[in-house]
C-alpha positions as CSV (number, residue, x, y, z in Angstrom):
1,X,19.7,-76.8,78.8
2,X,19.9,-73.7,81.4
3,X,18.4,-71.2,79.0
4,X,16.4,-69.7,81.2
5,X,18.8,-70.1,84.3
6,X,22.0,-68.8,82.1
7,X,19.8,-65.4,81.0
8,X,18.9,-64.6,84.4
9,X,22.6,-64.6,85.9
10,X,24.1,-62.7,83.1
11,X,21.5,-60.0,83.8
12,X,22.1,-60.1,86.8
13,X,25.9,-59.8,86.2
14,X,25.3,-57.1,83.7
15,X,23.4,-54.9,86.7
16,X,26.3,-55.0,88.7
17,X,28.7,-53.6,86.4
18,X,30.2,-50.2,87.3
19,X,30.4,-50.9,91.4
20,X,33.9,-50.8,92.5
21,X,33.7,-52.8,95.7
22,X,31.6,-56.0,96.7
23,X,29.6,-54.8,99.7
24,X,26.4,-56.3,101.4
25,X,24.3,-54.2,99.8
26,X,25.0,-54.0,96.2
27,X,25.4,-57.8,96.5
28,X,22.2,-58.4,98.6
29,X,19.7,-57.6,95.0
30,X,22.7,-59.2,93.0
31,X,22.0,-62.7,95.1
32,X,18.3,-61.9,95.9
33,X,18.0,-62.1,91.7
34,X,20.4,-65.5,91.6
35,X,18.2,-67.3,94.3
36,X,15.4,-66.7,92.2
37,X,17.2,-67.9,89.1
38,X,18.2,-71.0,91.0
39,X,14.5,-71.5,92.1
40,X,12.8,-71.2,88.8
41,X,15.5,-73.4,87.1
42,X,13.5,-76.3,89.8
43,X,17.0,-76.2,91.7
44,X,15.6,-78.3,95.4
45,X,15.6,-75.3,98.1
46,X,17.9,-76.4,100.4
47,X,20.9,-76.9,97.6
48,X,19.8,-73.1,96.6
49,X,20.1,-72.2,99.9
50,X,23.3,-73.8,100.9
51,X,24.8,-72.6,97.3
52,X,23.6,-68.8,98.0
53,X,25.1,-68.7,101.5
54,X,28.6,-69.7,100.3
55,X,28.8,-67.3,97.6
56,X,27.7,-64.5,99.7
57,X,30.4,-65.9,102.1
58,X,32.8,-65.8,99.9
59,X,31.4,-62.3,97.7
60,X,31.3,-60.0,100.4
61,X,34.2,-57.7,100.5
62,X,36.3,-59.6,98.2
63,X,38.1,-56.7,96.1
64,X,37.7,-55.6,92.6
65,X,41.5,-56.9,90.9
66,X,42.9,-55.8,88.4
67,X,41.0,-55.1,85.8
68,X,38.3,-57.3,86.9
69,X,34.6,-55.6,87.3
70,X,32.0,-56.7,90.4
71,X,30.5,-58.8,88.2
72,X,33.3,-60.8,87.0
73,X,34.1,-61.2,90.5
74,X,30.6,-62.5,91.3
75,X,30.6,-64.7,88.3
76,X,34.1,-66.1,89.5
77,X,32.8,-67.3,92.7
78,X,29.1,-68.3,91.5
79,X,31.2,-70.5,88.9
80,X,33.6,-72.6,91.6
81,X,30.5,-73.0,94.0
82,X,28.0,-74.4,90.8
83,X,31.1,-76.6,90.2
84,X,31.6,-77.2,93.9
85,X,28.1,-78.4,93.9
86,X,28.1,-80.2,91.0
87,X,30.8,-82.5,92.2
88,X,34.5,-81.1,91.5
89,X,35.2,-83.2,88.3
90,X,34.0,-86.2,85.9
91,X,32.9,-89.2,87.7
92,X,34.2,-91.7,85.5
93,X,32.6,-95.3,85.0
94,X,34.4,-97.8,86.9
95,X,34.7,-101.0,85.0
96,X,38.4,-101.8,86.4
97,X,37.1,-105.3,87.8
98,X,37.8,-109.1,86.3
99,X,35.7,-109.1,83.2
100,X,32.7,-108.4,82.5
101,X,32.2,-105.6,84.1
102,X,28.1,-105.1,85.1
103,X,26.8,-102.4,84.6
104,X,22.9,-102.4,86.1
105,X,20.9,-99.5,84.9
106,X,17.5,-99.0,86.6
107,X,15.0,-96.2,86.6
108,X,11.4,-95.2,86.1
109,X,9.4,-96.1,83.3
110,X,9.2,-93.4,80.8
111,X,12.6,-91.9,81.9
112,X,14.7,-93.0,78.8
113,X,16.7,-95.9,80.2
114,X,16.3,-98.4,77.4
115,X,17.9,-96.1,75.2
116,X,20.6,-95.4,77.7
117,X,21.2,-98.6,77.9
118,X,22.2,-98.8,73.9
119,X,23.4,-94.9,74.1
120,X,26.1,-96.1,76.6
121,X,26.8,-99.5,74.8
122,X,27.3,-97.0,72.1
123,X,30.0,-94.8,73.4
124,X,32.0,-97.9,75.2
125,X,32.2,-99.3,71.8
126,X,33.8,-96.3,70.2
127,X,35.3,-94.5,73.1
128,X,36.7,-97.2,74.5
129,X,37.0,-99.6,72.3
130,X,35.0,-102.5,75.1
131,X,33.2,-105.3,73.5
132,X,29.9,-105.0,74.7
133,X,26.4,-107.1,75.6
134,X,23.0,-106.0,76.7
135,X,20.2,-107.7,78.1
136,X,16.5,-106.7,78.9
137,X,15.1,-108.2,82.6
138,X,12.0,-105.9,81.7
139,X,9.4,-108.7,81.5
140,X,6.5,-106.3,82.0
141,X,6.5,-104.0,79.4
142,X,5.1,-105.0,76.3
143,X,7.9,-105.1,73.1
144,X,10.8,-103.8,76.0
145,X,13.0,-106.7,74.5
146,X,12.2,-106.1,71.2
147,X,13.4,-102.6,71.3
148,X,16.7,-103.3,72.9
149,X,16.9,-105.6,70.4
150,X,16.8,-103.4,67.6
151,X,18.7,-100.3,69.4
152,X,21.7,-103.1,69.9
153,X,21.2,-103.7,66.5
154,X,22.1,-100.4,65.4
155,X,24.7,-99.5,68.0
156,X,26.7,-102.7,67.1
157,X,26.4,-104.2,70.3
158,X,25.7,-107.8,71.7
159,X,22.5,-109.0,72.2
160,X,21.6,-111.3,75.0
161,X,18.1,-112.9,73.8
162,X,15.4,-113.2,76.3
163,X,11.4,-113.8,76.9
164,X,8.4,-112.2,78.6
165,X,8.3,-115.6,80.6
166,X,11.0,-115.9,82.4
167,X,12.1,-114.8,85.6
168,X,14.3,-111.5,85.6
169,X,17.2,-113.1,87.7
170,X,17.4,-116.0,85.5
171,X,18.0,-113.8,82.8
172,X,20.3,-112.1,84.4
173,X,22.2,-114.9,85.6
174,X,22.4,-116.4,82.0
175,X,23.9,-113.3,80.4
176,X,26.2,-113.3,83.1
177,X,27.0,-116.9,82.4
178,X,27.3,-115.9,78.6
179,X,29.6,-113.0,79.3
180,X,31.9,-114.9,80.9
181,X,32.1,-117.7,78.6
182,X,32.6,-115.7,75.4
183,X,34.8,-113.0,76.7
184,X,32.7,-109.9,76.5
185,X,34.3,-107.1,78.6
186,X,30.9,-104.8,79.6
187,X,27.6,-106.6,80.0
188,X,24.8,-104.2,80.8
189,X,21.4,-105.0,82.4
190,X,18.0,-103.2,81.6
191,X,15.7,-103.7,84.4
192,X,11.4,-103.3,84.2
193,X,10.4,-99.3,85.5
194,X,7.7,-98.3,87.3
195,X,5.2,-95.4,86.7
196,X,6.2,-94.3,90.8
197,X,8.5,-95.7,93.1
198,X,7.1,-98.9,94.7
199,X,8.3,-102.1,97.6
200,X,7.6,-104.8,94.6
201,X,10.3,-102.8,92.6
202,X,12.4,-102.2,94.9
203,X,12.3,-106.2,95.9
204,X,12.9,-107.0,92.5
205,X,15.6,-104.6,91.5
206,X,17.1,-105.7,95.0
207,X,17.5,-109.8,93.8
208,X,18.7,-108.8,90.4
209,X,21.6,-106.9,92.0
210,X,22.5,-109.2,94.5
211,X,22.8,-111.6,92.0
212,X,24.7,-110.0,89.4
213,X,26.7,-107.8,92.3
214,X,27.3,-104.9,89.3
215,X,30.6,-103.0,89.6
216,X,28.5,-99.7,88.3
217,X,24.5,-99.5,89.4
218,X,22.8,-96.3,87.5
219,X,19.7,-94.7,88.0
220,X,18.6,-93.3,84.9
221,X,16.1,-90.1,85.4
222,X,14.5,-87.7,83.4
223,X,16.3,-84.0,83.9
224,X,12.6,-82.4,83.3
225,X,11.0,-83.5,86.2
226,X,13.7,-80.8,88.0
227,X,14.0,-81.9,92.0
228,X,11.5,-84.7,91.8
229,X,14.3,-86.1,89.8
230,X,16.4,-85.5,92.5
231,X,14.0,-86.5,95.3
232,X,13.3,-89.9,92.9
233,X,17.1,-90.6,93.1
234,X,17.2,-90.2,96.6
235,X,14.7,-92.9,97.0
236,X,16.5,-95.4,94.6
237,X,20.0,-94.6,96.4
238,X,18.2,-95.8,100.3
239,X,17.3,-98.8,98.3
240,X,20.0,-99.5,96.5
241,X,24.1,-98.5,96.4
242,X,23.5,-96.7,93.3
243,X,27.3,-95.4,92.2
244,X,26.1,-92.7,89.8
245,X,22.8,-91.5,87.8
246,X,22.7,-91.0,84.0
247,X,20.3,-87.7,83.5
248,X,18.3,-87.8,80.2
249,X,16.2,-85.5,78.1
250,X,18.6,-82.7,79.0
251,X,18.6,-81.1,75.2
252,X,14.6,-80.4,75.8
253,X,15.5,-78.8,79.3
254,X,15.5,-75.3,80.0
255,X,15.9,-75.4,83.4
256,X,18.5,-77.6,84.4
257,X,17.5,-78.4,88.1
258,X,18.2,-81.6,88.1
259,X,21.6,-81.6,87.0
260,X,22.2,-79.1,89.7
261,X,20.0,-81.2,92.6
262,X,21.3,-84.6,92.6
263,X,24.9,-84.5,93.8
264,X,23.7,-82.4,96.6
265,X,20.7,-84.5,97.8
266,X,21.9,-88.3,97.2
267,X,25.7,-87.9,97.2
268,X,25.8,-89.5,94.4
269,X,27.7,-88.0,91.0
270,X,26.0,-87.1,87.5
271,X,28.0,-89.5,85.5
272,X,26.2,-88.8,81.7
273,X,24.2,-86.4,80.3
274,X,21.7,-88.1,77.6
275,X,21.5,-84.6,75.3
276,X,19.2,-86.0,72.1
277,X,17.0,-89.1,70.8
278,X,20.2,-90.4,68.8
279,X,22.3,-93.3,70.1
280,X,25.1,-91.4,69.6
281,X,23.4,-88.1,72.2
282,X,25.2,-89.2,75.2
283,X,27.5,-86.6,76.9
284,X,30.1,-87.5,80.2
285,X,29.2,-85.1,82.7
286,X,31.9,-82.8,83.6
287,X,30.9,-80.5,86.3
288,X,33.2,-77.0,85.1
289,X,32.3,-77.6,81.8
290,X,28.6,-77.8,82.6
291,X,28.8,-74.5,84.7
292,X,31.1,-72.6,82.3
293,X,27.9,-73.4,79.8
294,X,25.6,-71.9,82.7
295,X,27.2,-68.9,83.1
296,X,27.2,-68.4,79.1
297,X,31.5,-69.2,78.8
298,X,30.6,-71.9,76.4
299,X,32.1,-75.4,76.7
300,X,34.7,-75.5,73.9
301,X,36.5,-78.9,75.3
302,X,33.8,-80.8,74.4
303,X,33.2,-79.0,71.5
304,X,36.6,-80.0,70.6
305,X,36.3,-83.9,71.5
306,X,32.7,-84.1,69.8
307,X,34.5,-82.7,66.4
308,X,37.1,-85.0,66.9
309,X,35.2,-87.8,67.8
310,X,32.2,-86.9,64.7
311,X,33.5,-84.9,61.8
312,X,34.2,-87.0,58.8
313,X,38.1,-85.8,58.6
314,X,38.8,-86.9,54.4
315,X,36.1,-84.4,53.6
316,X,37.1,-81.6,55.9
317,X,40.6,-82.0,54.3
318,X,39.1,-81.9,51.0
319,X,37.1,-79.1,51.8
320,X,40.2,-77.4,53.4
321,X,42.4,-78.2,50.3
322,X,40.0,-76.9,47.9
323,X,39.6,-73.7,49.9
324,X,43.2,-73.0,50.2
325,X,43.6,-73.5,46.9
326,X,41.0,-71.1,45.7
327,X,38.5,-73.1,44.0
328,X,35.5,-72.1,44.7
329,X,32.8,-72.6,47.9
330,X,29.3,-73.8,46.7
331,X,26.3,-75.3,47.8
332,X,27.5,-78.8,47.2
333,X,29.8,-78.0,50.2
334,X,27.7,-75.5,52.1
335,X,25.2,-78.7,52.5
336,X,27.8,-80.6,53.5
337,X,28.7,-78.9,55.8
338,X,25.4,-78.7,57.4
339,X,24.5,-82.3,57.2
340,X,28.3,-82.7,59.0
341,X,27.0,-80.3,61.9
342,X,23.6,-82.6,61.7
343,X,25.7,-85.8,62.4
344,X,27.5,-83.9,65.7
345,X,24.1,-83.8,67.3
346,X,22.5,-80.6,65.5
347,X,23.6,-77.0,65.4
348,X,21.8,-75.6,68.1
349,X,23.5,-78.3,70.5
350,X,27.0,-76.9,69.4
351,X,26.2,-73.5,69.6
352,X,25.7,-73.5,72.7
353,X,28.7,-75.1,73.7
354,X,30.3,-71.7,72.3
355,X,31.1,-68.6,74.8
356,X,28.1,-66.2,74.7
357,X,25.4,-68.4,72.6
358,X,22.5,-68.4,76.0
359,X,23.2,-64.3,75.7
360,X,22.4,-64.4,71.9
361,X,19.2,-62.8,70.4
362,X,16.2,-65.4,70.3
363,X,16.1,-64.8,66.6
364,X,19.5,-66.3,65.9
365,X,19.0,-68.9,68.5
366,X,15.8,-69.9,66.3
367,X,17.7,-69.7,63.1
368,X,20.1,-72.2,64.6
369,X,17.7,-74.7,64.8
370,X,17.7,-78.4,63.4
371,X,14.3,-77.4,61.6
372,X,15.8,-74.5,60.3
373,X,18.9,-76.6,59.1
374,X,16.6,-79.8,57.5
375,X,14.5,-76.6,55.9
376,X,18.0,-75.1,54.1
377,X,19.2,-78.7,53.3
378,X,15.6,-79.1,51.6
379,X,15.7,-76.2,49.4
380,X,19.7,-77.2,48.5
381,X,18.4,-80.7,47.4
382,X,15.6,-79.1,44.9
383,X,18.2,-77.6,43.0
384,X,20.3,-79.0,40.0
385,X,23.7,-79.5,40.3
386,X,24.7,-76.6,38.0
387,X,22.5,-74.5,40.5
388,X,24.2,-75.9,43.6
389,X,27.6,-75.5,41.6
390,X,26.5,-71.3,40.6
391,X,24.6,-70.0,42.8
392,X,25.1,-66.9,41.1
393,X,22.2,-68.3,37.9
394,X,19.5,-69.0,40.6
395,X,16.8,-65.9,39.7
396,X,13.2,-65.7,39.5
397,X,11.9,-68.6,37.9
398,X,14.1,-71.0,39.1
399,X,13.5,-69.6,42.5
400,X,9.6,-69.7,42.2
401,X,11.0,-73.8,41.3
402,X,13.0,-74.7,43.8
403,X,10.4,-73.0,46.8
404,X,7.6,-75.5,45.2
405,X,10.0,-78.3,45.0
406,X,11.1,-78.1,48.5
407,X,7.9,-77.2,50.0
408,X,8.9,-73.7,51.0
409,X,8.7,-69.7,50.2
410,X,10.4,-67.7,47.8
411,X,11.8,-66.1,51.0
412,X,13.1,-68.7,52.6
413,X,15.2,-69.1,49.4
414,X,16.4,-65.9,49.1
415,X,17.2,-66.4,52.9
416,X,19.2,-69.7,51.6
417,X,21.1,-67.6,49.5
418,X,22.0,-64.7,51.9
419,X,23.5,-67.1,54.3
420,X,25.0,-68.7,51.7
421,X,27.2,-65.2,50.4
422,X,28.0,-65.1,53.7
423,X,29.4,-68.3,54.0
424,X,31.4,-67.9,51.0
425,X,32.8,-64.2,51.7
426,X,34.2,-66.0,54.8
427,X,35.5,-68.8,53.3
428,X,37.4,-66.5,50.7
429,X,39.3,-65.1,53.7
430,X,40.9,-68.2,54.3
431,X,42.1,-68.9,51.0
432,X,45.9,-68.1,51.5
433,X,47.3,-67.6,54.4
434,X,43.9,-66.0,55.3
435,X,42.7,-68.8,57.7
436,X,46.0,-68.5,60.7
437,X,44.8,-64.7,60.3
438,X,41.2,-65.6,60.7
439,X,42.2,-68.2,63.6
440,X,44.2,-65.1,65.4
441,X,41.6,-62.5,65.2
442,X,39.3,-65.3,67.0
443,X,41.6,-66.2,69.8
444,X,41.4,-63.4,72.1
445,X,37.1,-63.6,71.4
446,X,37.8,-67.5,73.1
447,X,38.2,-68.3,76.4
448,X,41.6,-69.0,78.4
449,X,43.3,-67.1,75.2
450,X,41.6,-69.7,72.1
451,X,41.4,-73.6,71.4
452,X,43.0,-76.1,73.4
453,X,45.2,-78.1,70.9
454,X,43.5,-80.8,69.0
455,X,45.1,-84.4,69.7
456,X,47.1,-86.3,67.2
């Protein structure tokens, strides 16, 4: 998300570097160049044109301090005004009400909400502990039950059985009923989308939340629509008292005008970011973190909590144990620690939570790729365990082998390999006390001085 939008700003960034003194007319190009950024990332005009006049506000004769370079200083103030626009910090979900809390998500059809609806079952479960029910009111589309039956299946969740034949607020009054009665803490509603926004749905969406009066109503939309997304939730919110929007599809958006559109035009807060197809792909939206990831500074807070939240912690201690004592790094565990990376949502979706990844090469962008990882994890499996154990036997024939098994080239091997050597060099650094020195050669390359501490 904000590929495109995060290479055009740090060119333009990059162009103002020597200039000793913001004036209007090395800033005029500077902004001329973000405007258009903003406008090709599908950012709705008047939010680009409100953002751009604040920043020049603000950028015009501010001194160059310190140390700091005209682009820093433009970067500075481009950052607080995305944030400012954004919505200063993380909306959180409001569920402080007599249980159950109801939480009624609505939407278009097509725009991800069904899963939403299990994603965020999902992440009340196991970030905050809630015991959870769904329930589908989408009488219209055919199987709509039957796959928020299976998705609260495999999220863990409660789920509230109904049928193509009844009426949607009977339904919803029943799980309501049932919530009470068997002390379930978060009941959340799935409601039928429509290809457009029409007065029947409306209507209907209307009854349903009158009588379930929801303490959180969300409108689920797809971020790569850009401002129709925006101009969609717009519509939703003069309908309905919508307290937030869950924006989905984000991980296959390069644009990211959406997420920067909504606050602004309905005045109402980004509250998740859905950022993959897995139920566990759902993100709280935190406006800094979002426009430090923008403006290429990474997002290593989340980076942080998604580790936490993800990694299997015995076998990164084992892994950690066996490094420090010396024995040696091999496939087994370079695998592992792929398929551990995997798990946390993919590789490319971390990297780019890391200062400077929108800014790298394409190539290594590419080689970052969950493709790229299932095609190395492929090769890995085709080998026998002495193989995986020393890589150092693997030559000609057994490459020629493990290529056919795996479906791929000799090259792709020898690639496998490469990476691998490098992996294990820097592994070998930390045996020792190598790691602390490894960890303080990073912290000045990290932002704010290195990583915020990990919680106990």
């Amino acid at each position: 998300m904000f590929e495109n939008l995060s290479e055009r700003l740090l060119l333009t960034v990059k162009n103002l570097r020597g200039q000793g003194r913001l004036t209007e007319d090395n800033i005029k190009d500077a902004l001329r160049e973000v405007r258009m950024a903003l406008l090709e990332a599908d950012v709705a005009l008047p939010v680009v044109r409100e953002l751009i006049d604040r920043v020049r506000a603000r950028a015009i004769g501010e001194e160059v301090l310190l140390s700091l370079t005209p682009g820093q200083v433009l970067i500075k103030i481009v950052h607080e005004e995305l944030i400012r626009t954004m919505g200063e910090a993380n909306a959180e979900l409001n569920l402080r009400v007599q249980p159950p809390a109801v939480v009624l998500m609505a939407g278009l059809q097509g725009s991800g909400k069904t899963t939403s609806v299990a994603k965020l079952a999902r992440w009340l479960k196991e970030r905050q502990r809630k015991k959870v029910t769904v329930v589908s009111c989408d009488v219209y589309r055919p199987a709509a039950i039957e796959q928020l039956r299976k998705l609260a299946g495999e999220v863990g969740a409660e789920f509230f059985p109904s049928d193509p034949g009844q009426v949607p607020e009977t339904i919803a009054r029943q799980a309501l009923d049932h919530a009470r009665l068997h002390g379930v803490e978060v009941l959340i509603v799935d409601t039928a989308g429509r290809l457009h926004v029409d007065a029947e749905m409306m209507t209907e969406i209307q009854r349903l939340h009158a009588a379930l009066n929801p303490i959180e109503t969300l409108f689920v939309v797809d971020s790569m629509t850009g401002q129709d997304a925006a101009n969609t939730a717009q519509a939703f919110n003069a309908a309905l008292p919508l307290t937030g929007v869950v924006l989905t599809k984000t991980d296959g958006d390069a644009r990211g005008g959406a997420a920067l559109s909504i606050r602004q035009i309905t005045g109402r807060p980004i509250k998740f970011l859905g950022v993959g197809e897995k139920t566990a792909a759902l993100e709280p939206f935190f406006p800094d973190r979002v426009a430090s990831r923008i403006l290429g500074k990474g997002d290593v807070l989340s980076l942080v909590e998604e580790m936490e939240q993800k990694v299997d912690k015995d076998k990164a201690l084992k892994l950690a144990q066996k490094v420090q004592k010396g024995r040696g790094f091999d496939l087994e565990d370079f695998r592992e620690q792929m398929e551990q990376m995997t798990k946390m949502g993919g590789i490319a979706s971390l990297l780019e939570k890391m200062p400077g990844f929108n800014a790298a090469p394409a190539a290594l962008k590419e080689q970052a790729a969950d493709k790229e990882v299932r095609r190395l994890v492929a090769i890995i499996n085709s080998m026998t365990p002495g193989e995986r154990r020393f890589p150092d036997i693997i030559k000609g024939s057994r490459k020629r082998r493990i290529a056919a098994g795996s479906g791929t080239q000799i090259q792709d091997v020898n690639r496998l390999l490469k990476q691998f050597d490098q992996a294990q060099k820097m592994m070998k650094k930390m045996k020792g006390g190598g790691l602390m020195k490894m960890m303080r050669g990073l912290q000045g390359k990290l932002p704010m001085g290195g990583l915020p501490p990990l919680k106990r």
